[in-house]
C-alpha positions as CSV (number, residue, x, y, z in Angstrom):
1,X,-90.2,96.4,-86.6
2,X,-92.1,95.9,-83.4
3,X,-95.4,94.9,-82.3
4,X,-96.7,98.1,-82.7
5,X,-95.2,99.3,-85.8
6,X,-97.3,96.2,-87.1
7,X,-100.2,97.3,-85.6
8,X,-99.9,100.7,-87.2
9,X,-98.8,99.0,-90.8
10,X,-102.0,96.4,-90.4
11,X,-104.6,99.2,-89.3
12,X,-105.6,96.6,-86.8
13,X,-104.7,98.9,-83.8
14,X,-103.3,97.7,-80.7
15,X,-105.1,94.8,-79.0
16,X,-107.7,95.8,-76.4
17,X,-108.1,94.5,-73.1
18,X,-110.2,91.4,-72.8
19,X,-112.5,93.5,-70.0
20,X,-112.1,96.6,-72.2
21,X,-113.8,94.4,-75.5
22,X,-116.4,93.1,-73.2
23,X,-117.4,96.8,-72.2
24,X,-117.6,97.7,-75.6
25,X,-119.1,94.2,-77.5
26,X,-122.1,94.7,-74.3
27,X,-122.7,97.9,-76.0
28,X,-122.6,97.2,-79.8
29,X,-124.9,94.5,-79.2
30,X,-127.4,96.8,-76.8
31,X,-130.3,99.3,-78.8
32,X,-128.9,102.6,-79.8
33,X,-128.8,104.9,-77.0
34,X,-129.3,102.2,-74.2
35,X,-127.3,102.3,-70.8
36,X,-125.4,99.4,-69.3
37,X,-124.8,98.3,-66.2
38,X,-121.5,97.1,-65.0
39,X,-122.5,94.6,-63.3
40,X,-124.1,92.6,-66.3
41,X,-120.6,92.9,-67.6
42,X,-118.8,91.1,-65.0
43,X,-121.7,88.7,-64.5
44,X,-120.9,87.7,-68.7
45,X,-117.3,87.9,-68.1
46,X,-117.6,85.7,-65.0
47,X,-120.1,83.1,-67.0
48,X,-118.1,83.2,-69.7
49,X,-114.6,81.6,-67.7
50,X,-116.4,80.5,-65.0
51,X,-115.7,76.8,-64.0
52,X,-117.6,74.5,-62.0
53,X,-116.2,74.5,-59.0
54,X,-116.5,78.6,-58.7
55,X,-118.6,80.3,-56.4
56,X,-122.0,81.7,-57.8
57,X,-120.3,85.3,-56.7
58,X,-117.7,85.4,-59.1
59,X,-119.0,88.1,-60.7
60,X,-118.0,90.8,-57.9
61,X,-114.4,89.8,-58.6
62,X,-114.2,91.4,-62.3
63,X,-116.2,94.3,-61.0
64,X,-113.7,96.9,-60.1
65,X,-111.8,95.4,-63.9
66,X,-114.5,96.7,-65.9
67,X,-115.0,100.2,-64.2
68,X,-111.2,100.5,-64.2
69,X,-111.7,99.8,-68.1
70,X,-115.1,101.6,-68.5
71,X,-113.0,104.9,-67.3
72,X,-110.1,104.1,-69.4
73,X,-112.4,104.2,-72.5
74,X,-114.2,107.2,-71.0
75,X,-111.0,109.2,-71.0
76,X,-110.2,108.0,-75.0
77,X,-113.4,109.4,-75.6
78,X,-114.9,105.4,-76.8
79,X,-117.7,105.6,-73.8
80,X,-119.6,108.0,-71.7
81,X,-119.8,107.2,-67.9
82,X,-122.8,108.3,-66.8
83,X,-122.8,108.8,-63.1
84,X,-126.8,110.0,-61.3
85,X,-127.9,110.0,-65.5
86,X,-125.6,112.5,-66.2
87,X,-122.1,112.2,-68.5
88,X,-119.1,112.1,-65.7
89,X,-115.9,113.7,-65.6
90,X,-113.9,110.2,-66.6
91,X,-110.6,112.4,-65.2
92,X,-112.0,113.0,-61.5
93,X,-112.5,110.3,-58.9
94,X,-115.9,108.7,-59.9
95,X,-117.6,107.3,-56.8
96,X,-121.2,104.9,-56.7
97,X,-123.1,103.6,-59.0
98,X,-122.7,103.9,-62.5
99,X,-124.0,103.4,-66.1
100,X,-122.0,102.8,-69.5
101,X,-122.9,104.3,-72.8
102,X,-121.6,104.7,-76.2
103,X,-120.1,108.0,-76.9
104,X,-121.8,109.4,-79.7
């Protein structure tokens, strides 16, 4: 039996990526219907392992992490990428700014 034959036994579901839970705790705990930013996910990911010798910019290194992440949950249908306020296509190139926001 392998790892994921347990998973499937358990119901647990294969273990998420650390970035990929982040995504989607900063949304369970945000109001119904409220848009994140990616940036305040990296900033609490960055706080969160941050030690004291690290630079205040930390942050921008987790960045490109989440949006990788935000558009993998985007394509399993867990997130909506919002891209100018409107849902993006999470299987086409997605370029700027964005927004996250639970998929309804």
């Amino acid at each position: 039996m392998t790892a994921d034959d347990r998973d499937e036994a358990t119901g647990s579901g294969p273990k998420l990526d650390p970035v990929a839970q982040a995504i989607l705790d900063a949304l369970a705990a945000a109001p119904a219907g409220t848009k994140i930013d990616p940036q305040q996910v990296a900033r609490d990911l960055a706080a969160a392992r941050a030690r004291p010798s690290d630079p205040p910019e930390l942050w921008r290194r987790y960045l490109l992490a989440v949006r990788q992440q935000a558009i993998s949950l985007a394509r399993q249908g867990r997130i909506v990428v919002l891209r100018k306020g409107k849902p993006a296509d999470p299987h086409a190139p997605i370029k700027g700014l964005i927004k996250l926001t639970a998929a309804s």
